[in-house]
KOLVEX-757274 format. One record per residue: residue number from 1; residue in one letter; x, y, z of N, C-alpha, C in turn. Coordinates in nm, 4 decimals, padded with zeros to 6 digits. Each point is the difference from the previous one (the first is absolute). Example, Ala and Ser with C-alpha at 12.3 -4.5 7.8 and 13.67 -1.06 7.14 Angstrom:
<recs>
  pagu  selum        nx        ny        nz       cax       cay       caz        cx        cy        cz
     1      A   01.3190  -00.5690   00.7800  -00.0890   00.1190   00.0000   00.0900   00.1200   00.0000
     2      S  -00.0350   00.1050  -00.0720   00.0820   00.1190   00.0060  -00.0770   00.1090   00.0730
</recs>
This chain:
<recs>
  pagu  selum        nx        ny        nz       cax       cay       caz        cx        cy        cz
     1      X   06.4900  -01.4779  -04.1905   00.0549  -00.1210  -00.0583  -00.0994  -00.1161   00.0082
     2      X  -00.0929  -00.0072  -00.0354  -00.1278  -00.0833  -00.0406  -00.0078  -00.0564  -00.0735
     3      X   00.0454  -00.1523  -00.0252  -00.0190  -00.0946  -00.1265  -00.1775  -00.0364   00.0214
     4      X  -00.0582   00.0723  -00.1199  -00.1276  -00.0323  -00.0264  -00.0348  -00.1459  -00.0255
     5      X   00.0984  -00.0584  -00.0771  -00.0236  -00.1346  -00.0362   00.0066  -00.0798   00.1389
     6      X   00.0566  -00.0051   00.1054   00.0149  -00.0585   00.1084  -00.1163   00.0447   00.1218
     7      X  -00.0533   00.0974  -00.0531  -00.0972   00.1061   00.0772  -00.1385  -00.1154  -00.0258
     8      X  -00.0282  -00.0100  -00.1206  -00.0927  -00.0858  -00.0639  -00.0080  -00.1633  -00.0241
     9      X   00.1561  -00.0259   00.0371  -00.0205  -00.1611   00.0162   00.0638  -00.0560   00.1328
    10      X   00.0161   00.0511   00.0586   00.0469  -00.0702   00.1670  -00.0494   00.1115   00.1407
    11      X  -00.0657  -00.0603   00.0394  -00.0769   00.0570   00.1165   00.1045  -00.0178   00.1106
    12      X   00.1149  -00.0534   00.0261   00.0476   00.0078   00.1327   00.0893   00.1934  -00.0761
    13      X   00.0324  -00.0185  -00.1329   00.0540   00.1706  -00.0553  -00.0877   00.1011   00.0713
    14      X  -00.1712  -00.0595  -00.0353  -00.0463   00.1033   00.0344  -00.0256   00.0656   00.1519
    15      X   00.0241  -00.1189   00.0344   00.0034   00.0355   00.2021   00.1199   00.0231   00.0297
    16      X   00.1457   00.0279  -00.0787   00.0765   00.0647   00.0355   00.0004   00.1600  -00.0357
    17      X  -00.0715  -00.0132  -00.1253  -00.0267   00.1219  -00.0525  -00.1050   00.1017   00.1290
    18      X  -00.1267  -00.0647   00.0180  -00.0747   00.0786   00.0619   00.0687   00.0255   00.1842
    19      X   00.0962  -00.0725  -00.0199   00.0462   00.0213   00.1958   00.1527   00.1114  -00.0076
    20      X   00.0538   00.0542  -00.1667   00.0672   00.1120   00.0061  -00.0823   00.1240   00.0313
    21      X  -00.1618  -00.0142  -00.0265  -00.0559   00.1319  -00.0072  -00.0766   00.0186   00.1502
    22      X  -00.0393  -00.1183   00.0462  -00.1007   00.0102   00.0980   00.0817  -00.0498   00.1183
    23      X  -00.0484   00.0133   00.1217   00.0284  -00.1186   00.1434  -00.0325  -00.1172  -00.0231
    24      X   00.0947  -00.1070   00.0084  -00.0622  -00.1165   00.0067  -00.1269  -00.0457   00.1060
    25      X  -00.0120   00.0545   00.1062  -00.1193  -00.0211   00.0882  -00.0462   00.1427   00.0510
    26      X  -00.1548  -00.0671   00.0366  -00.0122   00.1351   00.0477  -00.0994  -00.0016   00.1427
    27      X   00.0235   00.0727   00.1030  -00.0735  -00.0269   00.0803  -00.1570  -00.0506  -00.0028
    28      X  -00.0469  -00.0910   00.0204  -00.1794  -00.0065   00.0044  -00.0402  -00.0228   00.2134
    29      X  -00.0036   00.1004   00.0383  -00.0142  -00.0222   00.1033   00.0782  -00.0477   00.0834
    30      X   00.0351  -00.1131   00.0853   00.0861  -00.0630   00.0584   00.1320  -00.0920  -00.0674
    31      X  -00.0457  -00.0351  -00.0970   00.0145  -00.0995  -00.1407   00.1161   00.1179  -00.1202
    32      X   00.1128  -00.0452  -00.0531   00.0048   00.0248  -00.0857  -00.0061  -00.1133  -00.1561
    33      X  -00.0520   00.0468  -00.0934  -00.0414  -00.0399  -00.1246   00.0365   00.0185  -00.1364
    34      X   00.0632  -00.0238  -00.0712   00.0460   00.0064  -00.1343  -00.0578   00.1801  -00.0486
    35      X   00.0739   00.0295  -00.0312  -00.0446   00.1247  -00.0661  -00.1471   00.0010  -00.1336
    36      X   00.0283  -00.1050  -00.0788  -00.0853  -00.0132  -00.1066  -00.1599  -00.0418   00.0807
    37      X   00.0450  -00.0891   00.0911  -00.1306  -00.0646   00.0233  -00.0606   00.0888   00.1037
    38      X   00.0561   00.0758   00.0601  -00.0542   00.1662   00.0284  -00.0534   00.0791  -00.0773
    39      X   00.0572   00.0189  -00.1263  -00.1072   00.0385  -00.0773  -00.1049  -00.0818  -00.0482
    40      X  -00.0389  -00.0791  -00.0326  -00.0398  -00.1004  -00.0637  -00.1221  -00.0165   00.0839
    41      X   00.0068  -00.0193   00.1897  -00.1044   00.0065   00.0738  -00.0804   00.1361   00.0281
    42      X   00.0505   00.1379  -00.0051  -00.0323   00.1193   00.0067  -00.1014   00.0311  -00.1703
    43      X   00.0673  -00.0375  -00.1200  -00.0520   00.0296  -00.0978  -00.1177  -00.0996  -00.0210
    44      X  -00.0254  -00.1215   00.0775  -00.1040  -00.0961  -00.0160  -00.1688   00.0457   00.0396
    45      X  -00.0804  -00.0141  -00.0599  -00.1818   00.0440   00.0301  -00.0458  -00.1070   00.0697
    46      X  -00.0951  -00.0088   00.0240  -00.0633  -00.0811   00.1199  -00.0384  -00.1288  -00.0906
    47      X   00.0383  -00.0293  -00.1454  -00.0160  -00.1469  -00.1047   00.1224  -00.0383   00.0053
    48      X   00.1003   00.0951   00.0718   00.1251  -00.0836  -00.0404   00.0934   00.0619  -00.1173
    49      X  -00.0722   00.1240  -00.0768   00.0685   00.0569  -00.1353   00.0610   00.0931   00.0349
    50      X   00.1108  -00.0082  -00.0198   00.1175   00.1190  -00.0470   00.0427   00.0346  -00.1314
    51      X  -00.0256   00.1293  -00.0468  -00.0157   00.0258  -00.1271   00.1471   00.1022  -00.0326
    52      X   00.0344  -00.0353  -00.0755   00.1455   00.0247  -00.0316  -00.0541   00.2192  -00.0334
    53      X  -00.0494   00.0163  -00.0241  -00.0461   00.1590   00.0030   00.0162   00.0173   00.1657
    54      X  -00.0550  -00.0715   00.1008   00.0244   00.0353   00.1465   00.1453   00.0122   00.0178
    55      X   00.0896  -00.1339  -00.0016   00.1286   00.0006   00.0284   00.0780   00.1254  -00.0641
    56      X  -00.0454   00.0104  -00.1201   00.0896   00.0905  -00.0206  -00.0251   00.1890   00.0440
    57      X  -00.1344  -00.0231   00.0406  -00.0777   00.1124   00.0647   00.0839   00.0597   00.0969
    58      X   00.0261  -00.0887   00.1043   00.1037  -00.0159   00.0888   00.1340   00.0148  -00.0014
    59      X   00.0434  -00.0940  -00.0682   00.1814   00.0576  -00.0447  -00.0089   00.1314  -00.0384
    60      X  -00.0839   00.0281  -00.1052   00.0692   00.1310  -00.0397  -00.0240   00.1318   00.1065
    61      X  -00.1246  -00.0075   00.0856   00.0004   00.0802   00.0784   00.0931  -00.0043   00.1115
    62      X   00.0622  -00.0993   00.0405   00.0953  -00.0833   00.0931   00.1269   00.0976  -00.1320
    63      X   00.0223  -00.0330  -00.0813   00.1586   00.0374  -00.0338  -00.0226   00.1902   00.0061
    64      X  -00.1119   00.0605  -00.0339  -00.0239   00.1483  -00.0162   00.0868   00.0389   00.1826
    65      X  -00.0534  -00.0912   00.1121   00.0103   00.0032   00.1350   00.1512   00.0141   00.0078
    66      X   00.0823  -00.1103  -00.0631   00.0863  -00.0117   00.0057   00.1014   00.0565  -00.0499
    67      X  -00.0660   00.0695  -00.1319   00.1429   00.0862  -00.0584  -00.0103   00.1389   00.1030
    68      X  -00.1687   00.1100   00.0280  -00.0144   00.0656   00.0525   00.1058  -00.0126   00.1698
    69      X   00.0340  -00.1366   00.0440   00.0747  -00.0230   00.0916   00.1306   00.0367   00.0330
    70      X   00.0580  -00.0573  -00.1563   00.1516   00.0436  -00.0406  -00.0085   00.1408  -00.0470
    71      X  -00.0886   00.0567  -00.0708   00.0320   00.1686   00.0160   00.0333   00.0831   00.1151
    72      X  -00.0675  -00.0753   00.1289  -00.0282   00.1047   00.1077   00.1154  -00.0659   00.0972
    73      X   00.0947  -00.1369  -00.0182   00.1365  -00.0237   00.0440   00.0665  -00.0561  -00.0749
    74      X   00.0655   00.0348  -00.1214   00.1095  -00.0305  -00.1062   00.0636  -00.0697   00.0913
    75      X   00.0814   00.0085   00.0995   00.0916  -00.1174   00.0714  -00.0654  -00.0681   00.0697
    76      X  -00.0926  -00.0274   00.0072  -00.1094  -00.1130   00.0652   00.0551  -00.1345  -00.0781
    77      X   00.0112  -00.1168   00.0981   00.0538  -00.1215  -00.0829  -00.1052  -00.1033   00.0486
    78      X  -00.0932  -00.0530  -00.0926  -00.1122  -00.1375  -00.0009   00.0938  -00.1062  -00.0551
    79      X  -00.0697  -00.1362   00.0460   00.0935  -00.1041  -00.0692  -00.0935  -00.0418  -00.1135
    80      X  -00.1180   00.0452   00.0265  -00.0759  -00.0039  -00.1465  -00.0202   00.1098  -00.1064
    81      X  -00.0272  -00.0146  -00.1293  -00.0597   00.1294  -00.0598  -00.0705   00.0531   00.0134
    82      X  -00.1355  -00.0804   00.0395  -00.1187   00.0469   00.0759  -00.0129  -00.0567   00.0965
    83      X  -00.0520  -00.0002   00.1501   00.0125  -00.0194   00.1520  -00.1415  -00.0281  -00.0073
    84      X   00.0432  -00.0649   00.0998  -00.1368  -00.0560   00.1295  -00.1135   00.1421   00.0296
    85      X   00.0931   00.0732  -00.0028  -00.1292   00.1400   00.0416  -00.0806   00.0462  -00.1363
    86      X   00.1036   00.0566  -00.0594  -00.0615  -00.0147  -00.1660  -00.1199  -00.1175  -00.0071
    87      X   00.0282  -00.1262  -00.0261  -00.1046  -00.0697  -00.0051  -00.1397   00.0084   00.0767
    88      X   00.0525   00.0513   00.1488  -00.1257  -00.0091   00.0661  -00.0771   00.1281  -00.0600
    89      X   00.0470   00.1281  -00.0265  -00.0817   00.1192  -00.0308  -00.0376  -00.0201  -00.1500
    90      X   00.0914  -00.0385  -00.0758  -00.1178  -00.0300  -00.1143  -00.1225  -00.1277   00.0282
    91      X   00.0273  -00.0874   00.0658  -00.1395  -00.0805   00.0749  -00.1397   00.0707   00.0623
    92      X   00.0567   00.0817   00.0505  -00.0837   00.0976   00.0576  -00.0712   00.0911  -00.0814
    93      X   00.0712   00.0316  -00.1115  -00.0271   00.0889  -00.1048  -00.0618  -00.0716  -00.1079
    94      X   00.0034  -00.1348  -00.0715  -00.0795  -00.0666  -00.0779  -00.1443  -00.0502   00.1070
    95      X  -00.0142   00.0023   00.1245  -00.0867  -00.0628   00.0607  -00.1230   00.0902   00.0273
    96      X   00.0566   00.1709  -00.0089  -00.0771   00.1157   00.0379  -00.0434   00.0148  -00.1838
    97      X   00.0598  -00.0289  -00.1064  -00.0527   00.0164  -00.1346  -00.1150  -00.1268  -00.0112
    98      X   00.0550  -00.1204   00.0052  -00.1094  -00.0789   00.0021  -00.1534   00.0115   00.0504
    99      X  -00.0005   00.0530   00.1151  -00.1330   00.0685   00.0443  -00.0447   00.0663  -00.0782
   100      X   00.0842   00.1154  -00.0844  -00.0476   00.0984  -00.0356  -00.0628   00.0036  -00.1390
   101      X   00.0789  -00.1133  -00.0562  -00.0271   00.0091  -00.2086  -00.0328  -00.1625  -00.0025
   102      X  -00.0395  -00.0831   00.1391  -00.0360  -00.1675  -00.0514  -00.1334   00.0134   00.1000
   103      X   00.0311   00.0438   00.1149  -00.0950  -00.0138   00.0432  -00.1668   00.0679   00.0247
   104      X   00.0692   00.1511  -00.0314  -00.1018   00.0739   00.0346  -00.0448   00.0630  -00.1651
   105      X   00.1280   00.0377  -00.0838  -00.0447   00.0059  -00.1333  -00.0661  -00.1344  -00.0820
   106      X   00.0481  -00.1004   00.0272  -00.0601  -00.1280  -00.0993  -00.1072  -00.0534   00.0491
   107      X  -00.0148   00.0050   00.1606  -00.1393  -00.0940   00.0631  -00.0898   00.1380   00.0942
   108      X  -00.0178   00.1290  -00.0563  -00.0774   00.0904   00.0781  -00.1520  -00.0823   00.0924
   109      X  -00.0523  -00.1089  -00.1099  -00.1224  -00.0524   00.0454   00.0561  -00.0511   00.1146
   110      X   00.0936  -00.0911   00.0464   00.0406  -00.0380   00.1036   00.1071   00.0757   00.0952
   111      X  -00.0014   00.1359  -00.0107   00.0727   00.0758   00.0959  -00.0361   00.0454   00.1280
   112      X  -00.1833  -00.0033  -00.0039  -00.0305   00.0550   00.1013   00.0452  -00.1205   00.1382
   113      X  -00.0055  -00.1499  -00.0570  -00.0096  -00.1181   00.1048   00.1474  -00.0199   00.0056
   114      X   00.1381   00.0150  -00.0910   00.1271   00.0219   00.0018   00.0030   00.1197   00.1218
   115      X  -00.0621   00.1119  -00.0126   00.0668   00.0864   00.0522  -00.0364  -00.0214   00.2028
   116      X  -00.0811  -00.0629   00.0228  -00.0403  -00.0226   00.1214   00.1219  -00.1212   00.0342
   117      X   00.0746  -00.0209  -00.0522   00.1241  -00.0627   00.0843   00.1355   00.1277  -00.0073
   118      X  -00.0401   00.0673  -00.0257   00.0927   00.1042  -00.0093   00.0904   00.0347   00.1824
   119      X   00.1361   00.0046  -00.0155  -00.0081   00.0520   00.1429  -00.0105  -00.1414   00.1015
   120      X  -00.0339  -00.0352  -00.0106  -00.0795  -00.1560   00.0852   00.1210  -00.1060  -00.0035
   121      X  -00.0297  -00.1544   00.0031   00.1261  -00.0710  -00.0007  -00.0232  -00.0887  -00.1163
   122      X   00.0996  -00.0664   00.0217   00.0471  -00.0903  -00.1488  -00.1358  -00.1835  -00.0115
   123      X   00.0265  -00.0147   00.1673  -00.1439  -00.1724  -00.0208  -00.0582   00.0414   00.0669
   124      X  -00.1178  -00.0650  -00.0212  -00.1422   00.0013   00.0174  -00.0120  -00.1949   00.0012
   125      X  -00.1061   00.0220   00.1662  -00.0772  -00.1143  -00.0061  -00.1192   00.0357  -00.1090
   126      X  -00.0647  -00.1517   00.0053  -00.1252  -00.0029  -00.0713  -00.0840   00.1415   00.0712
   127      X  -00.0340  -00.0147   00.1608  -00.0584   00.0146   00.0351   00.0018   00.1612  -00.0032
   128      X   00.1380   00.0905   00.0080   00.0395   00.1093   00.0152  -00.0100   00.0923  -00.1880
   129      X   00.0003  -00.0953  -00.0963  -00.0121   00.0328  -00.1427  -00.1432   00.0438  -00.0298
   130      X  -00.0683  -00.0724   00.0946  -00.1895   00.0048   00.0242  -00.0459   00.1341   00.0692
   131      X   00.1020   00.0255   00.0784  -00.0535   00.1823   00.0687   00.0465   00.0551  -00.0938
   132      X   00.1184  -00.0414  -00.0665   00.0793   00.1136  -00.0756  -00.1541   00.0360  -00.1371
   133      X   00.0254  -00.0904  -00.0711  -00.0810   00.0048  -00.1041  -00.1338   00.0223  -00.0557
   134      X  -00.0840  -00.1070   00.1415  -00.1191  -00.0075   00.0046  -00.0573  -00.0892  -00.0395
   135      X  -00.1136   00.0042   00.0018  -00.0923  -00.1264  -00.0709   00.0220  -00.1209  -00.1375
   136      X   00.0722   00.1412  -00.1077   00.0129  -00.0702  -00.1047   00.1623  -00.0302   00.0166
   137      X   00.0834  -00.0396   00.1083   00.1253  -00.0301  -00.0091   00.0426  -00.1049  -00.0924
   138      X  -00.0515  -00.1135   00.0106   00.0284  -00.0789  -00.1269   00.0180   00.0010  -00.0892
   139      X  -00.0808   00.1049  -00.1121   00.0233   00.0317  -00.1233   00.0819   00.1119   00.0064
   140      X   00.0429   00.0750   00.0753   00.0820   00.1075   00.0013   00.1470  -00.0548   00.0366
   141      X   00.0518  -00.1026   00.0755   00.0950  -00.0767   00.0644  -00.0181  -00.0312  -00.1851
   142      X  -00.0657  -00.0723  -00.0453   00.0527  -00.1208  -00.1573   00.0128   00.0943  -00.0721
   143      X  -00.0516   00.1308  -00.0190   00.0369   00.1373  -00.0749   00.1256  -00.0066  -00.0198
   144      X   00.0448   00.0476   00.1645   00.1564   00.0667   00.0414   00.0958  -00.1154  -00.0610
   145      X  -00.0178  -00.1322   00.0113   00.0966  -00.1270   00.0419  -00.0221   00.0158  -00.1740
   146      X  -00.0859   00.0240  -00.1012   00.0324  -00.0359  -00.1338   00.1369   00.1260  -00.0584
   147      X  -00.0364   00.0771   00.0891   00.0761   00.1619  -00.0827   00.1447  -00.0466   00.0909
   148      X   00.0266  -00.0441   00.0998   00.1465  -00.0562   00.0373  -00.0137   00.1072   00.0976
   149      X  -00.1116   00.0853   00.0996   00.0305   00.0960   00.0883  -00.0028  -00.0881   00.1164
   150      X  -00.0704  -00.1620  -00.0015   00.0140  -00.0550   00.1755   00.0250  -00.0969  -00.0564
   151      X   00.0549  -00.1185   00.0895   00.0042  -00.1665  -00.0166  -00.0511  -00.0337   00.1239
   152      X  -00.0441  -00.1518  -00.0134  -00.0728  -00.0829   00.0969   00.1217  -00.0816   00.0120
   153      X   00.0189  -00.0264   00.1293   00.1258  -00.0620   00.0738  -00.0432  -00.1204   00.1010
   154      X   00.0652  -00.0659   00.0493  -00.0925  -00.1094   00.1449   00.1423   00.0609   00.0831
   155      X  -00.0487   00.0048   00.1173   00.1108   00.0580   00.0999  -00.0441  -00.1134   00.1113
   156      X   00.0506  -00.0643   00.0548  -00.0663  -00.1065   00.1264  -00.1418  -00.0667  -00.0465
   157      X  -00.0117  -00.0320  -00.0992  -00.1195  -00.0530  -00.0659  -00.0924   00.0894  -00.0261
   158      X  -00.0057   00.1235   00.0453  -00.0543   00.1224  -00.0145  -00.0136   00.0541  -00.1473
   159      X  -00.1153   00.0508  -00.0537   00.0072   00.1112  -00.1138   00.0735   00.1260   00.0187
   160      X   00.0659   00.0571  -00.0457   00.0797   00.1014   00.0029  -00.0166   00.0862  -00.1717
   161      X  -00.0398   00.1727   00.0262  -00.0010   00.0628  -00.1195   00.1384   00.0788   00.0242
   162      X   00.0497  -00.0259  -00.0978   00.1451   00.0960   00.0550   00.0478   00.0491  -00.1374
   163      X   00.0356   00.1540   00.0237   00.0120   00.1406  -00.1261   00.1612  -00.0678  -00.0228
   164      X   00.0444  -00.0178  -00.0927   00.1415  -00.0459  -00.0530   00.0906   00.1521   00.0458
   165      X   00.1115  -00.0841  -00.0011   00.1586   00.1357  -00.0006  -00.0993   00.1414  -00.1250
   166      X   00.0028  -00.0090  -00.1380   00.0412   00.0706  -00.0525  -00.1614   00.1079   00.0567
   167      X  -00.0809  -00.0012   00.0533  -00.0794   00.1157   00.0152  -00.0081   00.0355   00.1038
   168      X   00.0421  -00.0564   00.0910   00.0187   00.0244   00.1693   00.0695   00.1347   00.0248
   169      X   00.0862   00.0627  -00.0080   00.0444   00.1157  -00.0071  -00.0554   00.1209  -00.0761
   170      X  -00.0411  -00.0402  -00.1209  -00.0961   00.0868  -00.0895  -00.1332   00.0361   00.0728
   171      X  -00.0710  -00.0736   00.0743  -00.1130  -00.0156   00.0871  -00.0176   00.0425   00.1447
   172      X   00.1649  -00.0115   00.0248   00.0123   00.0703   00.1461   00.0048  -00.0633   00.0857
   173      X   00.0126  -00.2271  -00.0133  -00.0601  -00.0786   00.0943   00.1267  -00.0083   00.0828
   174      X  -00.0467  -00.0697   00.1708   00.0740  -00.0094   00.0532  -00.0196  -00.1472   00.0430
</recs>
């Protein structure tokens, strides 16, 4: 029962609409957070872009999770259509593709210096990006930070390189 016309001209419709299908919040650690803006920070690159091909990368692997859910307990009762878990495994599952067809298929020239954070953690001091990388860290750091694989952050007045939500899991970081 979806009035399209109301779908397309009133946004408080559409945040009633999107909180029949999803959790309204969803855990982020200690914190819970709006469901959307959970996605929204997970699907974001290290510029800040979330590309509507990601989000939906996600849902749909998130709803595959979720119907596969209700096959395997028909009387299983969620208060959403798709759940908090759903969401997290398709996250997990657009984050392990991203590596695979953005990062390593589209930027091979820059995979070998991508792949040495593999496994490893999410920030980097200046000083710790310099063992990682080597000599030419600078141009390899403005490489990564143009393709959206790191951002430059100030943490305590500090430089900080830190791998965003959406490749951190794809990468293995901890």
């Amino acid at each position: 029962n979806v009035n399209f016309y109301a779908l397309e001209s009133s946004a408080s419709y559409r945040k009633a609409s999107f909180s029949k299908i999803f959790p309204l919040t969803i855990a982020d650690g200690d914190k819970q957070i709006s469901a959307i803006e959970w996605i929204c920070n997970r699907c974001a690159d290290g510029r800040g872009v979330v590309t509507p091909r990601d989000v939906l990368d996600l849902l749909i692997r998130a709803k595959r999770w979720q119907q596969d859910y209700y096959v395997a307990d028909p009387d299983g009762r969620t208060e959403s259509v798709i759940g908090e878990e759903a969401l997290q495994y398709g996250f997990q599952e657009l984050s392990k593709r991203k590596r695979e067809t953005y990062l390593e298929a589209e930027f091979p020239h820059f995979w070998k210096d991508i792949e040495k954070f593999r496994g490893s953690y999410t920030d980097y001091s200046v000083t710790a990006i310099q063992v990682l990388l080597g000599p030419n860290w600078k141009v390899i750091t403005e490489n990564l930070m143009a393709i959206g694989f790191i951002t430059k952050l100030k943490q305590n007045g500090d430089e900080v390189f830190s791998i965003p939500l959406l490749y951190r899991h794809g990468m293995d970081l901890s």
